[in-house]
C-alpha positions in Angstrom: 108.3 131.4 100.6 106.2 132.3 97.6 104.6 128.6 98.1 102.8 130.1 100.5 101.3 133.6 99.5 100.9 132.1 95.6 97.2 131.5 95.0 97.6 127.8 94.0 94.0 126.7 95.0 92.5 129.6 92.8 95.2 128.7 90.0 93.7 125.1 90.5 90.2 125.7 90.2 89.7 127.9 87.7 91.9 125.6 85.0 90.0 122.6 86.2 86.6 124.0 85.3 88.1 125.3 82.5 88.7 121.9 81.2 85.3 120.9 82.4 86.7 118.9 85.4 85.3 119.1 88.8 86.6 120.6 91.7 89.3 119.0 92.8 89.8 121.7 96.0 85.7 120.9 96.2 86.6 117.3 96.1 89.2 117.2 98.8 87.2 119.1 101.1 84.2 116.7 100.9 86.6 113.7 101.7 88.2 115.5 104.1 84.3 115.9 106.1 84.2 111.9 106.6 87.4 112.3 109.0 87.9 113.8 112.0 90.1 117.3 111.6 93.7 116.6 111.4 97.2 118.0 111.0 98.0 115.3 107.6 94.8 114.6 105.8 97.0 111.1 104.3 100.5 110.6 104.3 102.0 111.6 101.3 103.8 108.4 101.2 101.0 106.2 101.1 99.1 108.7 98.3 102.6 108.1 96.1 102.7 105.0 96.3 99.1 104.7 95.3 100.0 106.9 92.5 102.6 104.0 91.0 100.2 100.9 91.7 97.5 102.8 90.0 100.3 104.2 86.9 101.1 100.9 86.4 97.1 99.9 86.9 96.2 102.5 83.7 99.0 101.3 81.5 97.4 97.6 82.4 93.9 98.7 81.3 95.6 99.6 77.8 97.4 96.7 77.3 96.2 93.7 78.4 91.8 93.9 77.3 93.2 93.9 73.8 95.8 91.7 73.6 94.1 88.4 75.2 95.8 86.1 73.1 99.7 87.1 74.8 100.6 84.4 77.4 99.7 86.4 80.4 100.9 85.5 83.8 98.3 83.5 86.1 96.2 86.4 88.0 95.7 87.8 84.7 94.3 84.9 82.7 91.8 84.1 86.2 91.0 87.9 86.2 90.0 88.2 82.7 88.1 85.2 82.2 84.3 85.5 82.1 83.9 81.9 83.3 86.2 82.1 86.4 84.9 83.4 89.7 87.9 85.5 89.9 86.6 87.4 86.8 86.3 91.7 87.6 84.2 93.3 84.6 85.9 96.0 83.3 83.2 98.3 82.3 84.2 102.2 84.0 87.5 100.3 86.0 90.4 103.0 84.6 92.9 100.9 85.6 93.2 96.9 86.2 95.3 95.9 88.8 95.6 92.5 90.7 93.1 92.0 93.2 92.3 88.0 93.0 95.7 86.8 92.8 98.4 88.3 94.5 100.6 85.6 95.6 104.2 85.4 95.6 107.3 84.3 97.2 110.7 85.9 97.0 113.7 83.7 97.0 116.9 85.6 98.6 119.8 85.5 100.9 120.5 86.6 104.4 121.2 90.3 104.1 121.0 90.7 100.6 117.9 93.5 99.7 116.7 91.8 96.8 113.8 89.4 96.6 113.4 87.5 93.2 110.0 86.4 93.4 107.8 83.3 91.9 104.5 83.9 91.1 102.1 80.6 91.7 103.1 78.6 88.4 106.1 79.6 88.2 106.7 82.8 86.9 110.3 84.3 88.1 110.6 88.3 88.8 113.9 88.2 89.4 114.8 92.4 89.5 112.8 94.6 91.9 109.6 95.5 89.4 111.0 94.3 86.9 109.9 91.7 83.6 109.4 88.0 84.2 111.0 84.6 82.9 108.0 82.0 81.9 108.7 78.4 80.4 106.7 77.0 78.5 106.5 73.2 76.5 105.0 73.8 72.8 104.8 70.7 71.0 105.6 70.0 67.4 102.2 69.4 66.4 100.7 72.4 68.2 99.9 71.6 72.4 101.3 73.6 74.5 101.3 73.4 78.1 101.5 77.5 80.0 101.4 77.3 83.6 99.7 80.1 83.8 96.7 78.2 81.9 96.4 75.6 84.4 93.9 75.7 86.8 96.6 72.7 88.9 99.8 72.9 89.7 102.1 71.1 92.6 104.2 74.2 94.2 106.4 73.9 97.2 109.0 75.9 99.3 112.4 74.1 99.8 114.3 75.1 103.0 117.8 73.4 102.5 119.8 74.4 102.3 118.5 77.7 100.9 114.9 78.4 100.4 113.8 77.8 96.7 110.6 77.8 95.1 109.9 74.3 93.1 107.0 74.8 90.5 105.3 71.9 88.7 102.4 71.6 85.7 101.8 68.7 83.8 98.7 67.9 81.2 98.3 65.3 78.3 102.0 63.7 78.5 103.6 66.7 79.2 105.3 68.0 82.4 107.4 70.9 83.7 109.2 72.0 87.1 111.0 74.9 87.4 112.7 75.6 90.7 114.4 79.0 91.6 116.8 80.3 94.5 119.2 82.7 94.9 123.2 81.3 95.4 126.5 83.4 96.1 129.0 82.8 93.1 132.3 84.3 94.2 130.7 86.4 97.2 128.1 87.5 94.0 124.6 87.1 94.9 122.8 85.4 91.8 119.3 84.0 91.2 119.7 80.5 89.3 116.3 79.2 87.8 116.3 75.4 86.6 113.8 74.1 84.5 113.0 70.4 83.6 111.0 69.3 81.2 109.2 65.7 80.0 107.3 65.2 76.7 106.3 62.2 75.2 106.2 63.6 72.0 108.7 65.6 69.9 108.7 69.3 71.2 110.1 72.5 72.5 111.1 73.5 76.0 110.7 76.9 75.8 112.2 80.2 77.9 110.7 83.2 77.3 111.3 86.8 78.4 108.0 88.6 79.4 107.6 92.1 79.5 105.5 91.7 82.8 105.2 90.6 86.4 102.5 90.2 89.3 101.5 93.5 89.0 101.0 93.9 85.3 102.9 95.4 82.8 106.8 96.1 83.3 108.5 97.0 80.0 111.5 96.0 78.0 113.2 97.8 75.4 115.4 96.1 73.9 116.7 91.7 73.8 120.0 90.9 72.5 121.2 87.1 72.5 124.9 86.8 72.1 126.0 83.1 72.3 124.7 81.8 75.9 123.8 85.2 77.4 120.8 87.4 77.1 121.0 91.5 77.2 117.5 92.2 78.3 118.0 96.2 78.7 120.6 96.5 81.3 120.5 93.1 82.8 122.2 89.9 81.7 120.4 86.7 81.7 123.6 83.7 81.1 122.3 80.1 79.7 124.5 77.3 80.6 123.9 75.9 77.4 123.3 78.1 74.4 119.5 77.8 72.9 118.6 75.4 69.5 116.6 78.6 68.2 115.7 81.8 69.1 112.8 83.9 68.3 111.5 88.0 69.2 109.1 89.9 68.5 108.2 93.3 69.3 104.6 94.9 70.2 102.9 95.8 66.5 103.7 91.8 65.9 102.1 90.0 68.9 103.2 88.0 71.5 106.6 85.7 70.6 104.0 83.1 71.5 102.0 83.7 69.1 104.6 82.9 66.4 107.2 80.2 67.3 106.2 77.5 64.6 106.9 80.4 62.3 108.9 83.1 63.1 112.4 83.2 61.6 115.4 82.9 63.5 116.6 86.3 65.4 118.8 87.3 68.0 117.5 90.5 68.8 114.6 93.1 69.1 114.1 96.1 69.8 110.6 97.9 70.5 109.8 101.6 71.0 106.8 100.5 72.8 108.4 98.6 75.6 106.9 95.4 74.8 109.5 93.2 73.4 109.2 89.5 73.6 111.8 86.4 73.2 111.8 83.0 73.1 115.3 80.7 73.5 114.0 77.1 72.8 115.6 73.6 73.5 114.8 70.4 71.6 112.6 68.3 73.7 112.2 64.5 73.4 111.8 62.1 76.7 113.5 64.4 79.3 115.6 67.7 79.2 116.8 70.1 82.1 118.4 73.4 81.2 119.5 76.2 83.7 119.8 79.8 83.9 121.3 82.7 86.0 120.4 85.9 86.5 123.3 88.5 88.3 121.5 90.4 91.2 123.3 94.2 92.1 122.9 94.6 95.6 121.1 98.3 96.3 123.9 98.8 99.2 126.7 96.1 98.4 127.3 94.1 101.6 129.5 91.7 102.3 127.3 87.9 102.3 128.7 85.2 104.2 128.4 81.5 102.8 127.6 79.9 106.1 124.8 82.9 107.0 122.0 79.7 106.8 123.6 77.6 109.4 124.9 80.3 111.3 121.2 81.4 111.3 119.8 78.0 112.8 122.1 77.7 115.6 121.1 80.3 117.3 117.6 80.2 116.5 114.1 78.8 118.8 113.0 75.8 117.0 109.7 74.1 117.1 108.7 70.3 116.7 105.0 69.2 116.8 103.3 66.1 115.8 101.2 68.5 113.1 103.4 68.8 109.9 101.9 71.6 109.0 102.1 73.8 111.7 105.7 72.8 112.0 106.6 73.6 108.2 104.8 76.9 108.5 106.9 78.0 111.5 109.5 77.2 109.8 108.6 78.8 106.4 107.7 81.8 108.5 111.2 81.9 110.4 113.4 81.9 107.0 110.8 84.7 105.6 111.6 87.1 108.8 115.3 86.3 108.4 115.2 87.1 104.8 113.5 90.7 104.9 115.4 92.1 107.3 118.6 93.1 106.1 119.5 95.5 108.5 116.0 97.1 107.8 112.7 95.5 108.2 110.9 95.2 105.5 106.8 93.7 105.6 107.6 92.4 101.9 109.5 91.7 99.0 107.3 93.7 96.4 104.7 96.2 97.1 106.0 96.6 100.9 109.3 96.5 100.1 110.1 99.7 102.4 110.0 100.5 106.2 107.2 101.4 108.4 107.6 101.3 112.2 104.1 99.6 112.9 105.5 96.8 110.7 109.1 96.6 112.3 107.6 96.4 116.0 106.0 92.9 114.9 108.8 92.1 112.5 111.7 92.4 115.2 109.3 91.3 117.9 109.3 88.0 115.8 113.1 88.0 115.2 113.5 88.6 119.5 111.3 86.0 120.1 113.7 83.4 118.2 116.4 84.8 119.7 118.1 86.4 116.7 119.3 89.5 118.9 122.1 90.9 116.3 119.6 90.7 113.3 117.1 92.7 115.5 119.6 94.9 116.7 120.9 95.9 113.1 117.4 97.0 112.2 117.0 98.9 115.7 120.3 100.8 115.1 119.2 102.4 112.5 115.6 103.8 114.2 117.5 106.6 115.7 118.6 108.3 112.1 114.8 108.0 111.4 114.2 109.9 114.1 113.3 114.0 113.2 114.2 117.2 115.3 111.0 116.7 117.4 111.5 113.6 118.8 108.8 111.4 116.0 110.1 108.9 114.7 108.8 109.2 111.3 108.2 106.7 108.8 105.5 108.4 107.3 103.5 111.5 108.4 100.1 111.3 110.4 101.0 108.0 112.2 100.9 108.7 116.0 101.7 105.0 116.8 105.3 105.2 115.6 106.5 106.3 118.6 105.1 104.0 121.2 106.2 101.0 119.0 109.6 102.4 118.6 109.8 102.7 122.2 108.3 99.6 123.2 110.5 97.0 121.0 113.5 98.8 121.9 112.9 98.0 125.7 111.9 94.5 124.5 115.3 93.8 123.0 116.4 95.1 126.3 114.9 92.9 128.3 114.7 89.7 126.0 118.5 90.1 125.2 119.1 90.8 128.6 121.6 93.6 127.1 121.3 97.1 128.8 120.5 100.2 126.7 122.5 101.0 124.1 124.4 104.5 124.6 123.2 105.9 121.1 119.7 105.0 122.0 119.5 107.2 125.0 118.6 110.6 123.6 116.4 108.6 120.9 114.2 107.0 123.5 114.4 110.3 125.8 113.4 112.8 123.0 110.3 109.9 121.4 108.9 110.1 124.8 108.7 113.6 125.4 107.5 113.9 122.2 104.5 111.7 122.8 103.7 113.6 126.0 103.6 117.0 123.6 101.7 115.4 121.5 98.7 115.0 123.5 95.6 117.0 122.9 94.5 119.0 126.0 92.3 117.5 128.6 88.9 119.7 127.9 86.5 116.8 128.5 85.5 115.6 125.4 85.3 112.6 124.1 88.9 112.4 123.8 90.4 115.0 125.6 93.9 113.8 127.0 94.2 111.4 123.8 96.9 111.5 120.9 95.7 113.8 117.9 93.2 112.8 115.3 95.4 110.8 112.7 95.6 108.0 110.1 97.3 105.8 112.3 97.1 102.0 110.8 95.1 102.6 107.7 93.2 99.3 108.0 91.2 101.2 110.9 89.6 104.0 108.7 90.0 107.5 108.1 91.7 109.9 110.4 90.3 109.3 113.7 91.3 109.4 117.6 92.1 106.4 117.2 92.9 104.2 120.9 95.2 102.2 119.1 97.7 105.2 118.9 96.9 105.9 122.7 97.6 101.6 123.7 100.8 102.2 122.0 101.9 105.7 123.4 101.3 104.7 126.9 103.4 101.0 126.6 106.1 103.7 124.9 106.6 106.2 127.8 106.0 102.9 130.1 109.0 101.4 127.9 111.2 104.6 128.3 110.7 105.0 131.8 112.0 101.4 132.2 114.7 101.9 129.9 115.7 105.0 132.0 115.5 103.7 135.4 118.6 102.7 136.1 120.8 105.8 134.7 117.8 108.7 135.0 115.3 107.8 138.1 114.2 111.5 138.2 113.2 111.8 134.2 112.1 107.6 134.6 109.5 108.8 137.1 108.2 112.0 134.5 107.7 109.4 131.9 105.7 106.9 134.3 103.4 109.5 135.5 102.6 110.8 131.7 101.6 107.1 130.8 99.5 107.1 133.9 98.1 110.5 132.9 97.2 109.3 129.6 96.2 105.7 130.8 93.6 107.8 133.0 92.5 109.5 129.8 91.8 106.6 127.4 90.2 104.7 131.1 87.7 108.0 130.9 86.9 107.9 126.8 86.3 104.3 127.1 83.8 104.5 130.1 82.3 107.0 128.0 82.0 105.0 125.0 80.9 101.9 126.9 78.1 103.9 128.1 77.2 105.0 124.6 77.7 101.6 123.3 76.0 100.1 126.2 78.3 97.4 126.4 81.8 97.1 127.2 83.5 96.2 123.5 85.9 98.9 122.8 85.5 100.7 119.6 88.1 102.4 117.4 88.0 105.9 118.8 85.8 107.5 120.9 82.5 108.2 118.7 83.1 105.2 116.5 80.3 102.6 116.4 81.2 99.3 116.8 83.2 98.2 113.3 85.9 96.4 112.0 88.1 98.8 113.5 87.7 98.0 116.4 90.3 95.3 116.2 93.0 98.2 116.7 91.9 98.3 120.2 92.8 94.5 120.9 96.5 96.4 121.3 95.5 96.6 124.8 95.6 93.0 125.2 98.1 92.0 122.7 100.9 92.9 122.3 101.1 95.1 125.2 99.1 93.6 128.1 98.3 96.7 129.4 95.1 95.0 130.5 94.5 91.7 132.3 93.8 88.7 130.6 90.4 88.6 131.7 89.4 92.3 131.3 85.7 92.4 129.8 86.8 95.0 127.5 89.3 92.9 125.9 86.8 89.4 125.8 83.7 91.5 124.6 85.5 93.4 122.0 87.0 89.8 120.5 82.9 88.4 120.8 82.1 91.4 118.8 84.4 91.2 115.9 84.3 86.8 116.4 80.4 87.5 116.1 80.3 90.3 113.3 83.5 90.3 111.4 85.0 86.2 110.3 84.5 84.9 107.4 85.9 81.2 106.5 87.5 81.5 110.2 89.4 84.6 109.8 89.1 88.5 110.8 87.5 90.0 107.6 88.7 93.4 107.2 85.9 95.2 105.4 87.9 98.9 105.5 90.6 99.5 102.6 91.5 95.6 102.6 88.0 93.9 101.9 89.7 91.1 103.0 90.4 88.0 105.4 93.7 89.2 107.1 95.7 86.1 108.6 97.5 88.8 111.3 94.7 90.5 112.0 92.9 87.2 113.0 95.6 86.1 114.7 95.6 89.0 117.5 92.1 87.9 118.0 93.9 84.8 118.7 96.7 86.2 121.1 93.7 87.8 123.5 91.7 84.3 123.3 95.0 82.5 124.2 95.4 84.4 127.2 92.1 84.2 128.7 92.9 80.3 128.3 89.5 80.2 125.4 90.0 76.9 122.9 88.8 79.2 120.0 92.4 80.3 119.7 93.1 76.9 118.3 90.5 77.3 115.8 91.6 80.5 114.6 95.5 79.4 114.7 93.8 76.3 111.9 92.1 78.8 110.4 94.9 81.1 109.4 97.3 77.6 109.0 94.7 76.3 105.9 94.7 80.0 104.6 98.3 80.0 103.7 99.6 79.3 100.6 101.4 76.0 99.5 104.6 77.6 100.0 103.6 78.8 103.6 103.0 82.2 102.9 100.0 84.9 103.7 99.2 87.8 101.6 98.0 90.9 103.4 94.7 90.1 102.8 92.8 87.3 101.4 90.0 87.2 98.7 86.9 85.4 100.7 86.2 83.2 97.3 89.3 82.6 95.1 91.6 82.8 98.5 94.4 84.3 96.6 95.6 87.9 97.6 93.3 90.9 97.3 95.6 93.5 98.6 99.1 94.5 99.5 102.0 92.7 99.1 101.6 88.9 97.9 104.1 87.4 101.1 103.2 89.4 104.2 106.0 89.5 106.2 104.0 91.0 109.7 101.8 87.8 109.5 104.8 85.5 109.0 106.1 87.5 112.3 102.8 86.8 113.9 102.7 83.0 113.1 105.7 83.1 115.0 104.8 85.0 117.9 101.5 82.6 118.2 103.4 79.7 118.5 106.2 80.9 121.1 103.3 82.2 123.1 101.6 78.7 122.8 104.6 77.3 124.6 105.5 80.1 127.1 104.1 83.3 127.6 105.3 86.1 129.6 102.7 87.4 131.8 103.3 89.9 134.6 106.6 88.8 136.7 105.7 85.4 135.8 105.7 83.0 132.7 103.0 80.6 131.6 103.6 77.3 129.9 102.2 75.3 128.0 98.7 77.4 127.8 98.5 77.5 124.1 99.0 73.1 123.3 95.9 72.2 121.8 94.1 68.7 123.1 95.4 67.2 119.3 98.9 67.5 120.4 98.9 65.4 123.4 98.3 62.1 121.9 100.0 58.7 123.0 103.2 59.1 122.0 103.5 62.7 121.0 106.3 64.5 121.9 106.9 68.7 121.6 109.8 70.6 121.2 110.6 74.5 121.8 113.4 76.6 122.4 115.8 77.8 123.8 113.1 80.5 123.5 114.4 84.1 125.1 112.1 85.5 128.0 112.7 88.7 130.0 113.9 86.3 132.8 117.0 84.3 130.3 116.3 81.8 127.9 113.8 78.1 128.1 113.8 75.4 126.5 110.3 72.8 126.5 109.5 69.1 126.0 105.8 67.6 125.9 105.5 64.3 125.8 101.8 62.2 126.4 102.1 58.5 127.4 99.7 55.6 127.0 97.8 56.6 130.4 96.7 60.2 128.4 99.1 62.0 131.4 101.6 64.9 129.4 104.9 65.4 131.3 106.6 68.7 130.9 110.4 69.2 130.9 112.0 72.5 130.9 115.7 73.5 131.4 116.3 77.3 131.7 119.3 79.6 131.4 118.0 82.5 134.3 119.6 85.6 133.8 118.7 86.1 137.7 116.2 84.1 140.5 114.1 82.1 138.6 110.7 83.8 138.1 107.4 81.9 138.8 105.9 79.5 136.8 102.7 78.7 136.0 101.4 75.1 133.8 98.2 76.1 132.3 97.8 72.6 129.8 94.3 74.2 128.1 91.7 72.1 129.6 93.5 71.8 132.9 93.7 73.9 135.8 96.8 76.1 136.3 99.0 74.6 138.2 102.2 76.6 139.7 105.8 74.9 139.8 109.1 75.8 141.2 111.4 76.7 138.6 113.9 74.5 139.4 112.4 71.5 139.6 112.6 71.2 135.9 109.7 68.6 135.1 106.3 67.8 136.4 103.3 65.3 134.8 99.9 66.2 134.6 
């Protein structure tokens, strides 16, 4: 209780001007004026885990600038170079963090909750924040050849039988691969890094321990080499052969790199700084291959089943196009959602390596839509116990969407699974729609009177706001509850369907409203927004939720404005907090095109398909020039979801009480002799399966065979280009 009567903010000011500091109450108050009035002025997650990105940031800035001549790991030597157009002066920066490069793609197993991750030559993380393994080849007379240094390298995401990342650099007769996965040794889970070099010359092949990662600095203490195993703090690196020579060096000495032609022979080190360095070295000459392993501890132990990867595919929709490349990304994009959800849902291996309900709608949207219903259930058993004493289901504070996406992917495993609802999720879904329908502001005939409360809502659409994103999601919630509840509570079913058409009433009024302010139809982010970047939260309408038609001029003049005002290089450019090209973001734009049957959906589906990474992956958002990650975590797990969802609704789209098929095939699929594949994919109506094939004549058939839970539904052939053409279900094939 004394929090509350002590005098903190006079405490505060008066030692700050002491010290000659400003304001900081001042301060906060003046932010606070560029939002709209709100209950949480941020959520204190996202200010602590700005706090650590920038810690870590600070502790760069007084590291790196004066040690250039370390071996840095790739964003690093691109971000500090004056002649690379990824260079960022320094000048007043306080701290240096990674905004040109962040790229990266964890390595794991099914249900495991650790993500060893490879930076883009190479470089293994193999502990949660934790130091790096580089290789390197140094010559006998001097060459050396640092991934890191080189502008080209050939990388590449294996698939079987577990996903690894293979990494190759070669210059002036020398070459090196490294390739790194995770493997189950005795039920253990353990990351195993191979590395394979060539030299035409007599050399070294070279394995050092970093005291770094992606994001910077990470320390290390202490390195201990006894026989074939490293002690690098409290983690255990094991050689399966012991190293030729071994050399360390601590901070006040430089970089190991900097001395192996002269160093003398040690096994350990230990620095007070946290900067310690090693080098185990192998004799070189023609070709060599040495391997490593690193144990991983499990943050909760579970038990990991050797088949997990096969059981995995047999149950799961699979795709086959003529394009390569759209296949391998589906692909790629399917063993990333299976790997961050282990029983939680996580957006990333790294800097999103926790839980957000915004994400997890997408996530296990993705995972329903390739029918992996027990994965998707694990993670949805667990949203009740997030769930507080009101009714919000909180994953942070200030987020008014939570609840409507809670709501609405729990009655989509519902109905995709065909499973009713779940006992234990009764009172969950019961008390997250009342809690919406408190929630709402009173109807007093403003701008957004009726609407959800000013809040930060997805932080990509500004600062706090009344934002119509929460609103598209809160009525689709108490739309999804009253669903859910229909067939056990009709009475409290119906209370729930007329709140969602109270509020829908509401947002239908604030958007006339704003339509004659904007004088045009484009929706903007909340009621007294201009037209911005934001408005892209609005699209919700559309997709996911189909609350509006296809054709809704809303939805089509919204998507001109943001096509018109906000690509860059093909994809949605995100000029709020991500300043950059965001591959799920552009794909929504995509979802509304795709159902209004506009060919520009294929464009953008390209787009985001040449933005990806070699190993098929998307960061959050994309630097317009170098196109390496700008911002949030370097493998985006939502846009891997959303890469899914694209391509499932390119072959068979819900819509209504009907499904379409076909609507999303693109003209360079249906060539002479091309044949498509997809499914079983899982519907509301039971589970399809699709074949395309084109013949000489330019005609495509269209087979389907269908597992309906119940009377077929109708079906509707909408080949883009052609007219929609509506089948009986059970004929099971039709040319066009």
């Amino acid at each position: 209780m004394w929090r509350k009567w002590f005098p903190w903010r006079f405490v505060v000011r008066r030692l700050a001007r002491a010290q000659g500091f400003i304001d900081p109450v001042a301060l906060l108050a003046r932010l606070r004026g560029f939002a709209q009035p709100s209950e949480v002025g941020e959520p204190i997650e996202l200010l602590r885990a700005g706090m650590v990105f920038h810690a870590r940031g600070l502790i760069n800035s007084r590291v790196i600038q004066h040690n250039l001549d370390w071996v840095w790991p790739y964003w690093i030597v691109r971000q500090f170079d004056p002649h690379d157009e990824s260079f960022i002066p320094r000048a007043f920066s306080i701290t240096h963090v990674n905004l040109t490069h962040r790229n990266w793609t964890a390595v794991g197993w099914p249900d495991l909750d650790q993500y060893p991750i490879v930076d883009p030559r190479g470089l293994l993380t193999p502990l949660y924040d934790g130091w790096s393994l580089d290789c390197w080849i140094v010559t006998d007379d001097g060459e050396r050849l640092l991934p890191s240094h080189c502008r080209e390298a050939e990388q590449h995401l294996e698939l079987e039988p577990q996903p690894a990342v293979a990494t190759t650099t070669a210059r002036g007769g020398l070459a090196l691969t490294t390739r790194a996965r995770v493997e189950l040794e005795d039920g253990h889970p353990v990351c195993r890094l191979e590395v394979q070099g060539r030299s035409e010359r007599p050399a070294w092949l070279v394995i050092s321990a970093r005291p770094c990662n992606p994001e910077g600095i990470s320390f290390i203490h202490d390195i201990r080499l006894d026989k074939r195993r490293w002690r690098i703090d409290e983690t255990e690196v094991h050689f399966e052969t012991h190293p030729e020579s071994h050399q360390v060096s601590d901070y006040h000495a430089g970089d190991v790199a900097l001395h192996l032609s002269d160093a003398p022979e040690r096994t350990q080190v230990c620095c007070e700084v946290g900067m310690a360095t090693a080098a185990a070295r192998y004799r070189l000459e023609g070709e060599r291959r040495v391997g490593l392993r690193i144990p991983l501890r499990p943050e909760k132990p579970r038990t990991l089943r050797a088949s997990v990867w096969d059981d995995e595919s047999a149950g799961a929709c699979r795709l086959e196009v003529p394009d390569a490349r759209i296949g391998f990304l589906y692909d790629a994009a399917l063993t990333t959602v299976i790997l961050h959800c282990p029983g939680d849902a996580f957006p990333g291996p790294y800097t999103y390596r926790r839980f957000w309900f915004r994400d997890a709608a997408f996530i296990v949207h993705g995972l329903l839509c390739a029918g992996l219903f027990e994965r998707a259930e694990a993670i949805l058993d667990r949203f009740p116990e997030r769930q507080d004493l009101r009714g919000y289901f909180h994953s942070q504070e200030g987020e008014w969407d939570a609840n409507g996406e809670a709501l609405w992917i729990m009655e989509r495993f519902c109905r995709l699974s065909g499973r009713p609802l779940k006992p234990r999720w009764r009172e969950a879904v019961i008390k997250g729609a009342r809690w919406i329908a408190a929630k709402r502001l009173p109807d007093d005939g403003s701008p957004h009177g009726g609407l959800l409360p000013a809040g930060f809502s997805a932080e990509h659409l500004g600062p706090n706001d009344y934002y119509y994103w929460d609103d598209f999601w809160s009525i689709a919630g108490l739309e999804a509850a009253a669903r859910l509840l229909d067939a056990g509570d009709p009475a409290l079913a119906q209370t729930f369907r007329r709140e969602a058409a109270d509020l829908r009433a509401a947002v239908e009024r604030s958007l006339a409203r704003a339509a004659r302010r904007l004088g045009r139809p484009a929706m903007p982010a909340a009621p007294t927004r201009r037209l911005d970047a934001g408005a892209i939260g609005s699209l919700a309408a559309g997709y996911p939720l189909q609350l509006f038609p296809a054709d809704d001029p809303r939805l089509l003049d919204t998507a001109a404005f943001l096509l018109e005002r906000c690509f860059v290089k093909g994809g949605f450019f995100q000029d709020m907090i991500h300043s950059g090209i965001n591959a799920y973001l552009t794909l929504h734009v995509a979802q509304v095109l795709l159902r209004a049957g506009d060919p520009r959906a294929f464009e953008l589906m390209r787009a985001v398909a040449d933005l990806a990474s070699p190993t098929g992956q998307w960061p959050e958002a994309i630097h317009p020039r170098t196109l390496g990650g700008c911002m949030g975590d370097g493998q985006h797990v939502w846009a891997a979801a959303e890469w899914l969802l694209l391509l499932r609704n390119a072959f068979v789209r819900e819509e209504g009480e009907g499904l379409i098929l076909a609507g999303g095939i693109p003209a360079a699929w249906r060539r002479p002799g091309d044949r498509l594949r997809f499914g079983p994919a899982p519907t509301a109506f039971g589970t399809i399966s699709l074949t395309l094939e084109t013949d000489t004549r330019g005609r495509t058939g269209i087979a389907w065979e269908a597992d309906w839970r119940h009377r077929p539904p109708p079906l509707t052939i909408h080949l883009p280009g052609r007219d929609p053409v509506a089948v009986d279900a059970r004929t099971g094939r039709i040319r066009l």
